[in-house]
C-alpha positions in Angstrom: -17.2 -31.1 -9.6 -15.5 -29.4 -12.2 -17.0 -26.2 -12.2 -20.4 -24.5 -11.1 -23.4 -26.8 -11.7 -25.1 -25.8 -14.8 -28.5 -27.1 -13.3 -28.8 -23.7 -11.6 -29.3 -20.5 -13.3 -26.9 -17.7 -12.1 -28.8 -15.2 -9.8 -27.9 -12.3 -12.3 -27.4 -8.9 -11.2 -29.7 -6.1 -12.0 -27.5 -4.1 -14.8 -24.2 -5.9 -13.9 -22.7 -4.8 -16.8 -24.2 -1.4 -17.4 -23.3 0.0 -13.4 -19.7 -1.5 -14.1 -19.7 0.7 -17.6 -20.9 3.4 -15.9 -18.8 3.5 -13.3 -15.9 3.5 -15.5 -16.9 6.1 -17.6 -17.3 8.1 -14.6 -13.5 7.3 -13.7 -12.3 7.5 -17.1 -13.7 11.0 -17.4 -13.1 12.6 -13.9 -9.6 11.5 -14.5 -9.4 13.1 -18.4 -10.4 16.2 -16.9 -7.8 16.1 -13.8 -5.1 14.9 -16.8 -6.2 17.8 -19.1 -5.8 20.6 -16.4 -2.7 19.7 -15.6 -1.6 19.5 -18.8 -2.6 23.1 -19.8 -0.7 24.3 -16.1 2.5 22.9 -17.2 2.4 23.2 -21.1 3.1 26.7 -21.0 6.7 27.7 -22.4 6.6 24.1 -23.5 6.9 21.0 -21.9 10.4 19.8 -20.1 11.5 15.8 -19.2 10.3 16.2 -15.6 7.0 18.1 -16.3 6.3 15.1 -18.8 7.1 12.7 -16.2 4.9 14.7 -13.3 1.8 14.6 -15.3 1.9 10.9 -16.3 2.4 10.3 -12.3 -0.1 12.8 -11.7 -2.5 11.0 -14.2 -2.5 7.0 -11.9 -2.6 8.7 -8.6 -5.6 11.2 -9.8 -7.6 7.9 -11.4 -7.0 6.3 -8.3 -8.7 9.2 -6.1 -11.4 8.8 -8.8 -11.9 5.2 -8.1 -12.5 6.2 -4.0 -14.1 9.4 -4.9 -17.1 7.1 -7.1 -17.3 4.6 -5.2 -18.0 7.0 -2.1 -20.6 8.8 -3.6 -22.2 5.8 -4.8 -22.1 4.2 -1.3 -23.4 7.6 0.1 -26.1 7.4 -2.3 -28.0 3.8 -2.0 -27.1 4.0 2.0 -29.6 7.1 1.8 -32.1 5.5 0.0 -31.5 2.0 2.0 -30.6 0.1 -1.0 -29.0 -2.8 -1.0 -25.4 -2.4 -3.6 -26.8 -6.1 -5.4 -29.9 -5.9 -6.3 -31.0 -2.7 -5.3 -33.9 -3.3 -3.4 -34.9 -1.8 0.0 -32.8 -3.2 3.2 -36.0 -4.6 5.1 -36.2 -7.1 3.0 -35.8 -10.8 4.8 -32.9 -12.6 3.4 -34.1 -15.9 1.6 -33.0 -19.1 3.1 -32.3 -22.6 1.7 -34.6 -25.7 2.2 -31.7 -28.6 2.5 -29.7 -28.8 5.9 -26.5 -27.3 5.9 -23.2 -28.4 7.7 -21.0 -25.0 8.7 -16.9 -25.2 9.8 -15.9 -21.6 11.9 -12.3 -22.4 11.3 -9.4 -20.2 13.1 -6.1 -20.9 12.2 -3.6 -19.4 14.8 0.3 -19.5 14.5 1.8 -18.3 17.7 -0.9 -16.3 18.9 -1.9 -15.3 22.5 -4.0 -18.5 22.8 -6.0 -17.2 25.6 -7.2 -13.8 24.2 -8.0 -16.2 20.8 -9.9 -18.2 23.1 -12.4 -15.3 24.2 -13.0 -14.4 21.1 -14.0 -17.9 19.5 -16.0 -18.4 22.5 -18.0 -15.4 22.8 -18.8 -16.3 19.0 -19.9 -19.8 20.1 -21.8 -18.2 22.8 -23.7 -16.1 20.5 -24.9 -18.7 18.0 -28.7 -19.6 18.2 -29.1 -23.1 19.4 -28.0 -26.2 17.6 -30.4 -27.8 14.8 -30.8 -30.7 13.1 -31.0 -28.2 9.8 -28.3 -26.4 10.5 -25.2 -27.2 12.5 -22.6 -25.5 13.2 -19.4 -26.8 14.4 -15.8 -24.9 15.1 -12.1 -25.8 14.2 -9.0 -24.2 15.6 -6.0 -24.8 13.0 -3.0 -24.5 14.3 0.3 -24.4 13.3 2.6 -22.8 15.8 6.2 -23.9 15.8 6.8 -23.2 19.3 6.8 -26.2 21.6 5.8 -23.8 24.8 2.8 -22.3 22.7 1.6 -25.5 21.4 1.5 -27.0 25.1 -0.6 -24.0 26.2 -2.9 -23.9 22.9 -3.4 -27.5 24.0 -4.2 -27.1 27.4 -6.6 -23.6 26.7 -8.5 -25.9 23.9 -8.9 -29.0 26.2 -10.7 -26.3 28.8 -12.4 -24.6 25.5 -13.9 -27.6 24.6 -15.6 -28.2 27.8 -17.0 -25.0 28.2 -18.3 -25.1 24.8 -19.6 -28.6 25.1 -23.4 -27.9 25.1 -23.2 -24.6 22.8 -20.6 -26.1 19.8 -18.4 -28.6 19.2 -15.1 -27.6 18.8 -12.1 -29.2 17.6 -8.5 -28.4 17.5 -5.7 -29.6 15.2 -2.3 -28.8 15.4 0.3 -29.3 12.2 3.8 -29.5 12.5 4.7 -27.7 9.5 3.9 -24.2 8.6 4.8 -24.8 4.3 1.5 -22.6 2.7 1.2 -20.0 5.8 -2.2 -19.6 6.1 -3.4 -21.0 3.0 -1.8 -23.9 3.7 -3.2 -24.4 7.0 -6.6 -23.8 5.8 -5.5 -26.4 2.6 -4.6 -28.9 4.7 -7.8 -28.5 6.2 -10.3 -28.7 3.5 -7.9 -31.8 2.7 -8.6 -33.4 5.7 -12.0 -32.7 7.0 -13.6 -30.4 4.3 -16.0 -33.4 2.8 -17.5 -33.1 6.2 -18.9 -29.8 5.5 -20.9 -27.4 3.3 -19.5 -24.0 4.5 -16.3 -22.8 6.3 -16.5 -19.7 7.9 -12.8 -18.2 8.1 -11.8 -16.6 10.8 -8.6 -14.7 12.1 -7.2 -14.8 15.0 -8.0 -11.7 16.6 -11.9 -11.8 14.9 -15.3 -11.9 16.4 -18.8 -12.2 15.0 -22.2 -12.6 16.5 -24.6 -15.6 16.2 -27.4 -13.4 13.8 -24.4 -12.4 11.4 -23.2 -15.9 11.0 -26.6 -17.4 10.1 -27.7 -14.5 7.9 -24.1 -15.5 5.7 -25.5 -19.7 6.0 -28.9 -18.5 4.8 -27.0 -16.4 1.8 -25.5 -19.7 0.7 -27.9 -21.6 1.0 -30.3 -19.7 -0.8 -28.2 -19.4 -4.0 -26.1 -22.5 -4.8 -23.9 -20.4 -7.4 -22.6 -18.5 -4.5 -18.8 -19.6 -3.9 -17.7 -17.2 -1.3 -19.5 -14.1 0.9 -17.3 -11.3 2.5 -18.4 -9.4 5.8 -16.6 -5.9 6.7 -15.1 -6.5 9.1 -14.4 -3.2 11.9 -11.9 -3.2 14.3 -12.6 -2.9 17.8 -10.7 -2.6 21.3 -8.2 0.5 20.8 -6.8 2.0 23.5 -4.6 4.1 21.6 -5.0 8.1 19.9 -3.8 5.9 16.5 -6.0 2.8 17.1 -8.9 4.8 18.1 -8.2 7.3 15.2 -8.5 4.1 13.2 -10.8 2.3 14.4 -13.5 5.5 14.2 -12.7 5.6 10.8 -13.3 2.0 9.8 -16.9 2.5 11.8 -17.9 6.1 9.9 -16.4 5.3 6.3 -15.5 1.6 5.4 -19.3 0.3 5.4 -20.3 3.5 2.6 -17.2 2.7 0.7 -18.2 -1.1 0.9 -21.3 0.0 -0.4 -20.2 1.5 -3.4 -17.4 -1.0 -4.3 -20.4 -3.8 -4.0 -22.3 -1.8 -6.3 -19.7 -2.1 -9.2 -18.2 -4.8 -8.5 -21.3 -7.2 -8.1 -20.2 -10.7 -8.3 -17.0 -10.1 -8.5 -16.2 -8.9 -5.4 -13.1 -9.4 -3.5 -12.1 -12.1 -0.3 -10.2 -9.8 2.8 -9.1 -13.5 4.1 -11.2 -13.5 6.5 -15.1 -12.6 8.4 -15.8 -14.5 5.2 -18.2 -17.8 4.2 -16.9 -20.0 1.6 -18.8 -22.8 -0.1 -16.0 -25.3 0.9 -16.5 -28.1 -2.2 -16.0 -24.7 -4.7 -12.6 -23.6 -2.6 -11.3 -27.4 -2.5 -11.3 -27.7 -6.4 -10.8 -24.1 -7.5 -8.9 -22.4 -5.0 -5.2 -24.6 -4.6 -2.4 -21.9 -5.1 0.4 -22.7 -7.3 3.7 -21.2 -5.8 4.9 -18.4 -8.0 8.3 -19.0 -10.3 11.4 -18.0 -9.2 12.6 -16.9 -6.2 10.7 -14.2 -3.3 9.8 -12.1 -2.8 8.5 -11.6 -6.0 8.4 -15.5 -6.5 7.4 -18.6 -4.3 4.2 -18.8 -1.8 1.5 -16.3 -2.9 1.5 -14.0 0.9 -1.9 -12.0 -0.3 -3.8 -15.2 -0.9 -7.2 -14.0 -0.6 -7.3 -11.7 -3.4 -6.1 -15.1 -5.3 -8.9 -17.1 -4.4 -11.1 -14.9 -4.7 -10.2 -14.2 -8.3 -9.7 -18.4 -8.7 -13.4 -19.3 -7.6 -14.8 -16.4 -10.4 -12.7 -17.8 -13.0 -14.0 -20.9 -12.5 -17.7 -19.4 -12.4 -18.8 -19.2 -8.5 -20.0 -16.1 -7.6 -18.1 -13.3 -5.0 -20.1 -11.2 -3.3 -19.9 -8.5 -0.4 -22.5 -7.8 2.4 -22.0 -4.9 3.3 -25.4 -4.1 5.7 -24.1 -6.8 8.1 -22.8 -5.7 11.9 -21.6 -8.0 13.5 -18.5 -8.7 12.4 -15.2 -7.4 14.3 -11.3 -7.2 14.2 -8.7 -5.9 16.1 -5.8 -4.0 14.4 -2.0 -3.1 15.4 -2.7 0.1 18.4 0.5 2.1 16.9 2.3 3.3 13.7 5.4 0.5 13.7 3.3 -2.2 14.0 0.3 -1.1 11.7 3.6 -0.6 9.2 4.9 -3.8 9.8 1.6 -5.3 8.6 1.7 -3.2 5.9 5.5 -4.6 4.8 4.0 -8.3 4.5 0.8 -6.9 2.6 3.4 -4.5 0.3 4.9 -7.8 -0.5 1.8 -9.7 -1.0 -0.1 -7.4 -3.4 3.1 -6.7 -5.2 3.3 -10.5 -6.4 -0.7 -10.1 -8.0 1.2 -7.5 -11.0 2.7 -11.0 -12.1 -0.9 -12.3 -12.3 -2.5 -9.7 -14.2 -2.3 -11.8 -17.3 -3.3 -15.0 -15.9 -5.3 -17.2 -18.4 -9.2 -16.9 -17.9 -9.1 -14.5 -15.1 -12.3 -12.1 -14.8 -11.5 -8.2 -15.4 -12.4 -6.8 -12.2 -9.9 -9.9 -10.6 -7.7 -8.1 -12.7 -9.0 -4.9 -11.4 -8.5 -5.8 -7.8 -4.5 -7.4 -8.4 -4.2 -3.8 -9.8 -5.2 -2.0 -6.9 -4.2 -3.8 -4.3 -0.6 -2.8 -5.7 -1.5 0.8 -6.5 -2.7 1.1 -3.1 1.0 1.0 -2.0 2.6 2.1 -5.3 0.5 5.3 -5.1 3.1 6.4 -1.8 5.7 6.0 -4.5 4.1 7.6 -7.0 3.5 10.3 -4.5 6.6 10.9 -3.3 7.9 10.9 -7.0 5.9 13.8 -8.1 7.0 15.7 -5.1 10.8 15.1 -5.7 10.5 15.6 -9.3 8.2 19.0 -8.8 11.0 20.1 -6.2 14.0 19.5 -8.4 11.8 21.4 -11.4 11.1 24.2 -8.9 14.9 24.8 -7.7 16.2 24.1 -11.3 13.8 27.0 -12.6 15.0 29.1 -9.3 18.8 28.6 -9.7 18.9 28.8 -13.7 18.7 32.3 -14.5 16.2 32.6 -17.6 17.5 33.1 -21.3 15.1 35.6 -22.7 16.9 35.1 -26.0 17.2 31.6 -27.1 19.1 33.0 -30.6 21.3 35.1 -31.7 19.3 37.0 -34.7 16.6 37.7 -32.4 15.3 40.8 -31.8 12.4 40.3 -28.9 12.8 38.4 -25.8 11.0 35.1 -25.4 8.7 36.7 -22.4 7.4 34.1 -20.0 3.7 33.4 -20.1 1.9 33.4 -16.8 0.1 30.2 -16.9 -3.9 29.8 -16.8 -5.5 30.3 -13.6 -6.4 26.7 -13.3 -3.5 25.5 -10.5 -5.9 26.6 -7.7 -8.8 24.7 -8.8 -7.2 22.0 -9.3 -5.6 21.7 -5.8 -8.9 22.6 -4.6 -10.6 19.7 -6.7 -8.2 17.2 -6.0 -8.5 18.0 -1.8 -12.5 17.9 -1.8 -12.4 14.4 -4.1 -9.9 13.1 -1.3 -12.0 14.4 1.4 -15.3 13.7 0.0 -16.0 10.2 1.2 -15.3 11.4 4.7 -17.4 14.0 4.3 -20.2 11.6 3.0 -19.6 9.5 5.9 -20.0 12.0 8.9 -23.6 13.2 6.9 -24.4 9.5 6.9 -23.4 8.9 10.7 -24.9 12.2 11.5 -28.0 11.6 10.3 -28.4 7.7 10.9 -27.0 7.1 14.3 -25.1 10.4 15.4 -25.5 8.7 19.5 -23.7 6.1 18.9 -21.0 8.0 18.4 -21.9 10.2 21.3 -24.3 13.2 19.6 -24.0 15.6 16.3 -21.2 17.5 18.0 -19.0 14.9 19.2 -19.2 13.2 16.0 -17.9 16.1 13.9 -15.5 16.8 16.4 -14.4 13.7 16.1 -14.2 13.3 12.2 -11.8 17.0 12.2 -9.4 14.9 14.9 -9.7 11.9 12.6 -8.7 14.0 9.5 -6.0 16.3 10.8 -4.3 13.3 12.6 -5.0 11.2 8.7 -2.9 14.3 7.2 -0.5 14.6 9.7 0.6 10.5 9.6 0.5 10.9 5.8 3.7 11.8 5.1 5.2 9.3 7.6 3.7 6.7 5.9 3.8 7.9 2.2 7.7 7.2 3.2 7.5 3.8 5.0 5.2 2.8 1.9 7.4 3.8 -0.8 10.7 2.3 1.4 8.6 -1.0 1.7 8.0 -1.1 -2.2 11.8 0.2 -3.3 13.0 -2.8 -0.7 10.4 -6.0 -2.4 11.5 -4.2 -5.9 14.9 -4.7 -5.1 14.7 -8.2 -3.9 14.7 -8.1 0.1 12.2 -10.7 1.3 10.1 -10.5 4.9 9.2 -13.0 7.8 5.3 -13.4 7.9 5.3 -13.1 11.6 2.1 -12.8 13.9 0.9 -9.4 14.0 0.8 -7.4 17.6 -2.8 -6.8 18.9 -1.6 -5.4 22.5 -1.9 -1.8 23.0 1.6 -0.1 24.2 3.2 3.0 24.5 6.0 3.2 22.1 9.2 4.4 24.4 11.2 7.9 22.3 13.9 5.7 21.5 12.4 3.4 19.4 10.3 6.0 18.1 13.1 7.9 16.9 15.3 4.9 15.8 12.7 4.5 13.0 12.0 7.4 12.3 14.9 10.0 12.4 16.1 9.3 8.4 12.6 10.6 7.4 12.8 13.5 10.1 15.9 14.5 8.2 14.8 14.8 4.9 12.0 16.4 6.1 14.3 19.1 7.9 16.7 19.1 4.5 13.7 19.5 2.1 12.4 22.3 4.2 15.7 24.1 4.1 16.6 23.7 0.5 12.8 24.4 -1.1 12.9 27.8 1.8 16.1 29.1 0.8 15.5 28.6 -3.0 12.1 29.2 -3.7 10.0 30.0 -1.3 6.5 29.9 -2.5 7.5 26.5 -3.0 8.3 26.1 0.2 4.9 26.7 1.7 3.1 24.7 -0.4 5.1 21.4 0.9 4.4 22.5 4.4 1.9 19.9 5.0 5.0 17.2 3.7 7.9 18.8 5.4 5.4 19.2 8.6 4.5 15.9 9.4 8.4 14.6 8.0 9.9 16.3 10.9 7.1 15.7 13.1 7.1 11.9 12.8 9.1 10.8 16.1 6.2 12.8 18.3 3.5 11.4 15.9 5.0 7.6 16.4 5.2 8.5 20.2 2.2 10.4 21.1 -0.5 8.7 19.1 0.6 5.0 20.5 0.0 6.6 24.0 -3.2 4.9 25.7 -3.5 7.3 28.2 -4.2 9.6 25.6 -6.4 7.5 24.0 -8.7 6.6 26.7 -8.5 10.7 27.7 -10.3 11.5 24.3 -12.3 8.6 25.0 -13.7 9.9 28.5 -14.4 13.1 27.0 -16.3 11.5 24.2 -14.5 11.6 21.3 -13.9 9.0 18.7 -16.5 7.0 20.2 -18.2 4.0 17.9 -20.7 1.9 18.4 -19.1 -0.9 19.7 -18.3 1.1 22.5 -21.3 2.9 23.8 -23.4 0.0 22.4 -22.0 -2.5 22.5 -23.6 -5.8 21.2 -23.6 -8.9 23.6 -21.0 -11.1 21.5 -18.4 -8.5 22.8 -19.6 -7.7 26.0 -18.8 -12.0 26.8 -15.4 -11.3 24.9 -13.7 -11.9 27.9 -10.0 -13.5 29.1 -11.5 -17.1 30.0 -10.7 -18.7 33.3 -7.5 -20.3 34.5 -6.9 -23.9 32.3 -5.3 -26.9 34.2 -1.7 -27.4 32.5 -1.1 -30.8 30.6 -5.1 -30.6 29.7 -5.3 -32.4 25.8 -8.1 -31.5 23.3 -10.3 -34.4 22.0 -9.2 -35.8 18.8 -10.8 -34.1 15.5 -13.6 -35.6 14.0 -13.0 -38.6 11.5 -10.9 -37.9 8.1 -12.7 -37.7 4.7 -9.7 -37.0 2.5 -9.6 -35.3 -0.8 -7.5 -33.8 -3.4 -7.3 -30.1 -3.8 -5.7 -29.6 -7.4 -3.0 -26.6 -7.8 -4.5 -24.4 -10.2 -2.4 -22.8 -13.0 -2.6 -19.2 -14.5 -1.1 -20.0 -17.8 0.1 -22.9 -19.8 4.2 -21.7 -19.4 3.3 -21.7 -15.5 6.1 -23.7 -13.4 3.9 -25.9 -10.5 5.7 -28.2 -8.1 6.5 -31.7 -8.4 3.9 -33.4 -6.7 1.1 -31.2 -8.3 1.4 -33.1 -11.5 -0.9 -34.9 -13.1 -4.2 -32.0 -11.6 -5.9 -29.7 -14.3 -7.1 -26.2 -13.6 -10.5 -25.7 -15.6 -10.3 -24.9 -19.0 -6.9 -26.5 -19.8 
């Protein structure tokens, strides 16, 4: 099909549009009023170059805090009440379900992963599935396309075992493809290709995730309730971390990310956004809508598109599927890098990614909040830039007005000095304004947790404890990565491309060396910024403390917070606890390393091949598409 059958009415959203025009009159104006303060601080006496160019910086990075201020508040809100973001009605509801039997794909694809910790994940899923039904089956793929001839052997070998243990819970089947061309996309392409006509729904899966049986079916029943639904994202919350930084993380993800899901659900209704995986897909929608065309010119700004989701995601809207978020769902887990490098390194590839969605902000027939989220996902890494401009550019005003001795008289037939005029007491509130709209959503969060389930994160006063450590170690760790951020942006800007490696999941204790090898060039401006902003102009000085701080700081921070024995310290003394710790549901209690495999072992063969075409869609009528894409139309053209 061509685009979303017309048979069907679209399951409309109470006050779609009015909650999105709200909402962005509630951005538009916080913002005005952060823009106009600021303005009236530095328009006394005038205003210079660099004052100019501080406020219009000021002005993206204080509507951005507006967008994560909102959307808090708004989560905050309907969580209270026990609302759900959609439609608005109460929580208890039972989720409708479909009348026609459904065919479901759990597809993993894995590129030189550690097969065997992939392989007690996907089978504690598996294991947690309700029984198999004619209605409803459920089958699982594992997609690989590792190029390394010792990794393949032993996926081989794990998958043969895999499907054996498996055999009276789920089928599962494992392909392996020689070439890697796509990355991911490709991989899960070359599926939908292949095997795709088999199935209704694919449920995508990363390598490291994990959900339980009930979430899986309650994302089935979603789709097959509403026929117009293309594509249903979980939030996913990371789980396993050893470390003070992946605990740190991981507590935050469990207190914050399902309120600010909330509120982003709420505006963004249909339109919601794909993470890439812990997401259903209607797979016929995906396979005609979703192809990726490879970007003109060369990377990193050009070739494969690396953030793909937020691609597809914005490619199934255009073409009229709806994109939701379900946000009320547990059940649905991730791991995450244990320590600063690696969580940076991740970052790099996604700096990349979401820096190659500014070229399609004015792709043809795109909806505006796709546009919305190619915007943000950029700012969320040009904001560090943005950052650490206004800090340089404030600095060098600050030491410019401390070395240049004023000129009272700016002529020579004047008879009274040009006094300086103390500017309006508004530079307080506005620091004060901007820290509790940063801080708010936390806040939120800890009242949520505290009064909705404050034991399982181990009692009222653990929690808050824990929610101060969480936030002084956020602050400290800022500045660090305010600079990695902004280095990561300056190096795609200027043309220096990045290997989309797998990711490390391990926890390990970083040794000094390498914490200082990566770190010492930020220690040192640190230490030089301190010195020249103390010497010159000292009030100055103090109120970079918290930048300078944590600069010079950052080889301890890198080295102390990957520390596990730290990490499991705070842990034994009930701190950063979260629920999928002290209660734990069953899926990942059976997460488990799975037992010795016999070497040489071969999977069965995948089920029988349906192919089918998956046209490369176009954003514009100028856009360059390769060769053997010619002759497919994207709708609308």
């Amino acid at each position: 099909m061509s685009a979303v059958d017309p048979q069907h009415p679209v399951a409309l959203v109470p006050w779609r549009r009015t909650r999105r025009v709200v909402f962005a009159l509630l951005v538009a104006a916080t913002t005005a009023l952060g823009m106009w303060t600021m303005f009236r601080i530095l328009h006394v006496g005038g205003l210079t170059p660099l004052e100019l160019l501080v406020l219009a910086l000021f002005s993206v990075t204080f509507g951005w805090i507006a967008i994560a201020f909102w959307s808090g508040v708004i989560g905050f809100t309907l969580n209270l009440a026990g609302r759900d973001p959609l439609s608005l009605a109460r929580l208890s509801a039972p989720a409708p379900q479909g009348d026609a039997p459904s065919h479901t794909a759990l597809v993993m694809p894995i590129h030189n992963e550690d097969v065997e910790r992939v392989a007690a994940g996907l089978e504690a899923t598996c294991r947690d599935l309700p029984p198999v039904s004619e209605r409803r089956r459920i089958e699982a793929f594992v997609l690989s396309d590792s190029n390394d001839a010792a990794t393949v052997d032993h996926e081989k070998a794990v998958m043969a075992a895999l499907q054996q243990r498996l055999a009276d819970r789920c089928r599962l089947h494992y392909r392996h493809r020689d070439s890697n061309a796509g990355r991911k996309a490709g991989n899960l392409g070359d599926f939908c290709q292949r095997w795709g006509r088999h199935y209704d729904f694919m449920l995508v899966l990363d390598a490291d995730s994990i959900m339980s049986g009930d979430t899986i079916h309650a994302l089935i029943a979603e789709m097959e309730a509403n026929p117009r639904l293309g594509l249903m994202q979980t939030v996913p919350i990371p789980i396993r971390q050893d470390s003070l930084f992946g605990r740190a993380n991981q507590f935050a993800a469990a207190v914050y990310s399902p309120m600010l899901a909330t509120g982003l659900s709420f505006w963004q209704s249909d339109a919601a956004n794909y993470f890439g995986h812990n997401a259903i897909l209607r797979v016929e929608a995906f396979t005609q809508h979703a192809g990726l065309p490879e970007l003109p010119g060369r990377p990193p700004l050009g070739g494969d598109i690396l953030s793909h989701d937020f691609v597809e995601a914005a490619l199934l809207r255009r073409a009229g599927w709806e994109v939701r978020m379900r946000t009320d769902l547990g059940g649905s887990f991730e791991e995450m890098p244990s320590q600063i490098l690696d969580y940076a390194k991740r970052d790099r590839r996604w700096v990349q990614g979401n820096l190659q969605h500014l070229r399609l902000l004015s792709g043809r027939g795109l909806h505006m909040l796709s546009r919305v989220h190619f915007l943000c996902g950029a700012l969320a890494y040009l904001s560090s830039l943005i950052w650490l401009g206004i800090l340089v550019v404030s600095t060098l005003d600050a030491l410019l007005r401390a070395v240049i001795e004023p000129n009272f008289f700016t002529s020579n037939a004047q008879l009274f000095p040009d006094w300086p005029i103390a500017p309006p007491n508004l530079i307080m509130p506005l620091l004060g304004g901007t820290l509790a709209m940063l801080l708010m959503p936390k806040v939120l969060g800890v009242c949520l947790a505290l009064r909705q389930s404050p034991a399982r994160h181990g009692g009222r006063a653990r929690l808050a404890t824990s929610a101060v450590v969480e936030a002084l170690f956020a602050m400290l760790i800022a500045p660090l990565m305010m600079v990695f951020h902004s280095r990561f942006v300056i190096e795609v800007l200027s043309g220096r491309t990045v290997s989309w490696d797998p990711q490390s999941r391990e926890g390990r204790a970083l040794p000094w060396r390498e914490a200082l090898r990566h770190t010492w060039p930020g220690t040192l401006v640190g230490i030089l910024w301190a010195g020249l902003t103390a010497w010159y102009t000292l009030t100055f000085f103090w109120w970079l403390t918290p930048v300078w701080f944590g600069l010079m700081l950052a080889a301890p921070l890198v080295r102390w917070s990957s520390s596990l024995t730290l990490g499991r310290r705070l842990r034994r003394r009930g701190l950063l606890l979260v629920p999928s710790e002290t209660t734990p549901p069953p899926v990942l209690r059976d997460a488990v390393s799975p037992l010795p495999v016999e070497a040489g072992a071969l999977p069965e063969t995948p089920p029988v091949e349906r192919p089918c075409d998956m046209p490369t869609q176009s954003f514009g009528r100028d856009w360059a598409r390769p060769p053997e894409t010619e002759g497919h139309t994207a709708p609308g053209e």
